[in-house]
C-alpha positions in Angstrom: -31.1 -83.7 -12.4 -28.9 -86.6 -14.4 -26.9 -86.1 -11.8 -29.0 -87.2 -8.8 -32.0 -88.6 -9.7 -33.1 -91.4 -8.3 -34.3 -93.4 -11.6 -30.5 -93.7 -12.6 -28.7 -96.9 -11.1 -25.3 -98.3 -12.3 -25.1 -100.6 -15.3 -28.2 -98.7 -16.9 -27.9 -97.0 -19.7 -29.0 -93.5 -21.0 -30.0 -92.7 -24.4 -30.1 -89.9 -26.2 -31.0 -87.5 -28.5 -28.7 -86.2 -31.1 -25.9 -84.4 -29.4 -28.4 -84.1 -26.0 -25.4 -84.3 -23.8 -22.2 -82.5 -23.3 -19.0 -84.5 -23.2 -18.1 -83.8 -19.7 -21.9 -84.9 -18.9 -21.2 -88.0 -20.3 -18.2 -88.5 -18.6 -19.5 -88.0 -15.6 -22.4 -90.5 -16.0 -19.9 -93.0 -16.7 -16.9 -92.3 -14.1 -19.3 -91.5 -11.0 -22.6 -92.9 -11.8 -21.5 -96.2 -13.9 -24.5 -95.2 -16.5 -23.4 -95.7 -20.2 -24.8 -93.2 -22.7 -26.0 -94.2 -26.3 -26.0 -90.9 -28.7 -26.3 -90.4 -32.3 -23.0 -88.0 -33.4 -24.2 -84.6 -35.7 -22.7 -84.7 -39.3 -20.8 -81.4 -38.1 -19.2 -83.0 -35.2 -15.6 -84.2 -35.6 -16.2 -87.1 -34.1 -18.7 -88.4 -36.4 -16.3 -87.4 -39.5 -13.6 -89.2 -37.9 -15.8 -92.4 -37.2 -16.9 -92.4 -41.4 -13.4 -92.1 -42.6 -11.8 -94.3 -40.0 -14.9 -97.3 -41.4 -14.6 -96.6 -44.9 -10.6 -97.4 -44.4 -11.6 -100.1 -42.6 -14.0 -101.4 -44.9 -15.0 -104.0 -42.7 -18.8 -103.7 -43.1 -21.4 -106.0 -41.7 -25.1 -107.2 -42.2 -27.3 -104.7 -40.5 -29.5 -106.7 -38.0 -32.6 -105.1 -38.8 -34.0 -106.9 -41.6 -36.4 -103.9 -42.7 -33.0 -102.1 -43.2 -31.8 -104.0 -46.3 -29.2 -101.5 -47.9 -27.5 -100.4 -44.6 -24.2 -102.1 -43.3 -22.5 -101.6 -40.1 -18.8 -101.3 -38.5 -17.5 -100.7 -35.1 -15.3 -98.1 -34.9 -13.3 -98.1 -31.3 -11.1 -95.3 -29.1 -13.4 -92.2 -30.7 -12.9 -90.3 -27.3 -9.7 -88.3 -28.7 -12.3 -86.8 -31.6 -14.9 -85.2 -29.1 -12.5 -83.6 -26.5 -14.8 -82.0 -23.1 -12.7 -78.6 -21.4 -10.8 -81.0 -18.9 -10.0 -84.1 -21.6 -8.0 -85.7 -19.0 -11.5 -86.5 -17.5 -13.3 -87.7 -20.6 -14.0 -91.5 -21.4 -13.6 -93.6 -23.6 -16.1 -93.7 -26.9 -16.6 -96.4 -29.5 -19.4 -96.0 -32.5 -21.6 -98.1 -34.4 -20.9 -96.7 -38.0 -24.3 -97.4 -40.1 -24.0 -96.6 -43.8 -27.2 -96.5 -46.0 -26.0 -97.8 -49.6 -29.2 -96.7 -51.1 -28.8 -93.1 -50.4 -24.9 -93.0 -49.7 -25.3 -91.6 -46.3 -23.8 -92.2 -42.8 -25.1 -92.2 -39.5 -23.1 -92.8 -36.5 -24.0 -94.2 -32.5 -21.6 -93.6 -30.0 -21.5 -95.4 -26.8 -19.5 -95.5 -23.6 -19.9 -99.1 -23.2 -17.2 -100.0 -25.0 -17.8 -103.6 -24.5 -20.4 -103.4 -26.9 -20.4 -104.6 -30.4 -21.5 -103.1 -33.4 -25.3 -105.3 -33.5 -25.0 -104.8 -29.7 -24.5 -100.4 -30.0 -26.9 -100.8 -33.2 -29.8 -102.9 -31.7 -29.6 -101.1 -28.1 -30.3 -98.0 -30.1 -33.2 -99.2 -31.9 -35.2 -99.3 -28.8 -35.5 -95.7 -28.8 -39.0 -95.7 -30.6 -40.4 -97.9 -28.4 -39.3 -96.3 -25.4 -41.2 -93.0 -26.3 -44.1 -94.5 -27.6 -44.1 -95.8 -24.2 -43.7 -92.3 -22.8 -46.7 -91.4 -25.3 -49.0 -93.0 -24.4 -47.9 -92.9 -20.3 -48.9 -89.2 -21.0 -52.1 -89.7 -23.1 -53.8 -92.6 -21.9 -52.9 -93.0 -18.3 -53.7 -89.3 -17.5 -50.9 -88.1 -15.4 -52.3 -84.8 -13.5 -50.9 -81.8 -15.8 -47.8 -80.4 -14.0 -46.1 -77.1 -15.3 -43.6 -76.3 -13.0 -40.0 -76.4 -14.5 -38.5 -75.5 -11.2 -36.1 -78.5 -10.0 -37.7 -78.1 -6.3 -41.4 -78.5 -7.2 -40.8 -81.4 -10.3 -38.5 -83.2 -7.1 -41.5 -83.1 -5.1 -44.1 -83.9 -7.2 -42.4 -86.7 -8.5 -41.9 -87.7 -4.5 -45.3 -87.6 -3.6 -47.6 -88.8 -6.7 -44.6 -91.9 -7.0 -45.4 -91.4 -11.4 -44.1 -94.1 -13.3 -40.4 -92.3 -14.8 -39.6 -93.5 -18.4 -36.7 -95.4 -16.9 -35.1 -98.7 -19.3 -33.7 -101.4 -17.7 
């Protein structure tokens, strides 16, 4: 479906859940539909081990800009791609990642991106809107009533969609 719905136009962007996508998806969104992805990298993934080490070399840490989020720090950490290698890597893109470390609990979380034009605030704050986006969602679903539809058959949800014209949880 990411690959021909409708809601999708280029210079949106997609995010995700942790590790929703597969690399060559999120290659693809990139290279054919100009869509960048935002993600959260598992703790197992070598990507995201690569991303810690290569910011705690670094060490060039910055203010997080979410002021409720005191003992966090941030760091951009560019050219990831190389860490989280797809089946065909000649087709992959490029990654960067928005390295969050919590001081308080000595942990590490890291957001990739294919928008590599993005800063670290820019990767970090983009991502914070994911929240608000399904609260959104929730209450699209509860409050607004949406006729109950249990079809997971990509012909029927196509058409439905077609014909009732529902709202999709699409950010611009």
């Amino acid at each position: 479906m990411l690959k021909t719905t409708s809601c999708l136009h280029e210079n949106d962007i997609l995010m995700n859940d942790r590790g929703f996508l597969s690399r060559e998806m999120t290659s693809y969104l990139k290279t054919e539909r100009r869509v960048d992805t935002y993600l959260p990298a598992r703790e197992n993934m070598t990507i995201f081990q690569e991303a810690v080490k290569t910011a705690a070399a670094n060490g060039k840490w910055q203010k997080h800009p979410n002021p409720k989020r005191k003992t966090q720090k941030i760091q951009l950490v560019t050219d990831l791609g190389f860490f989280w290698e797809s089946g065909a890597p000649e087709m992959d893109v490029p990654i960067n990642a928005c390295v969050v470390h919590d001081t308080k609990t000595d942990k590490f979380f890291v957001f990739m991106t294919t928008a590599t034009q993005k800063t670290a605030h820019q990767i970090i704050n983009t991502y914070e809107l994911r929240p608000e986006i399904e609260e959104d969602f929730r209450q699209m679903k509860d409050f607004w009533k949406p006729e109950d539809f249990k079809s997971t058959k990509y012909n029927y949800i196509t058409y439905h969609n077609d014909i009732d014209r529902l709202p999709l949880p699409c950010a611009r």
